[in-house]
N, C-alpha and C positions, 0 to 999 in steps of 0.2 A: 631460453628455450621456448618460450611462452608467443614473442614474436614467429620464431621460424614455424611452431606451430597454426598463431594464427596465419600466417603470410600461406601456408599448406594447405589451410583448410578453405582460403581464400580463394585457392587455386582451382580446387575440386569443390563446386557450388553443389553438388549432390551430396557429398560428404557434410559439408557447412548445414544445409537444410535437415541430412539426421542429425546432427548436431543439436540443432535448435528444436525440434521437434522432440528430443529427447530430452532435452531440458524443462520442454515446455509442459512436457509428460508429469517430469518428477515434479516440478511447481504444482501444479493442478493435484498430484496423489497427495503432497504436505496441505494443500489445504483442505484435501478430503480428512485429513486426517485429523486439523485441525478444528473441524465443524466442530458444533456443542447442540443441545437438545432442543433452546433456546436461540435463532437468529434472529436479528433484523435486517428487513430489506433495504437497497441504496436508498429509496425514498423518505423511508424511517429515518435514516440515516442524516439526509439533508434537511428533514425535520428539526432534527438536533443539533447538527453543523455549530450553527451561531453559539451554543447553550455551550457547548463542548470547546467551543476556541474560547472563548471568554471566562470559562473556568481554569481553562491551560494557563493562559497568559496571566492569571489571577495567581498562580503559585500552587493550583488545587491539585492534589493527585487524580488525575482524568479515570486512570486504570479503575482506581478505587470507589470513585465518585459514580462513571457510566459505564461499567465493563464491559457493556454487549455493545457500544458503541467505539470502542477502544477494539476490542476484539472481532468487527468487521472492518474497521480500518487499516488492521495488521491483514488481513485478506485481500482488501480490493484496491484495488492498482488505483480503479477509474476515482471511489470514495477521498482516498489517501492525497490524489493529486489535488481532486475540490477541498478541500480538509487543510493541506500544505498550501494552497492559494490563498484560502482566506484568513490564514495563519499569519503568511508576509504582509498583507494587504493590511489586518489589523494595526499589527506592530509597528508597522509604517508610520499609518495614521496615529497612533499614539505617541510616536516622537517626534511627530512636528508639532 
């Protein structure tokens, strides 16, 4: 069903674009919803990048360890992607 759905929605690109903008709607409300008292900005963030992958790969609980840094990671799209690059990148280089 999920095909002939998407193949429908495919069909009707006004329909596909509520779609997507409704989606995009509820993503942005769970992360409003998500905030805390306490953020840090991406900048902060890549501040601590390296400190935060190096603990990961070390066995450490990150959540427990940096949580406001864990907990903008679980928000930002752009953070998560720099974050998962230099995740593979390490572990690479740690196995050759």
């Amino acid at each position: 069903m999920s095909m002939i759905k998407n193949f429908l929605d495919w069909l009707n690109p006004q329909k596909r674009m509520i779609n997507e903008e409704a989606e995009m709607t509820v993503r942005f409300l769970k992360m409003l919803e998500m905030t805390q008292e306490e953020e840090l900005s991406c900048e902060e963030i890549h501040e601590m990048l390296d400190q935060f992958v190096d603990l990961k790969l070390r066995g450490v609980d990150v959540a427990e360890m940096m949580p406001l840094v864990k907990h903008h990671l679980d928000l930002c799209r752009d953070c998560i992607e720099e974050y998962e690059a230099l995740l593979v990148a390490l572990e690479v280089e740690t196995t050759l």
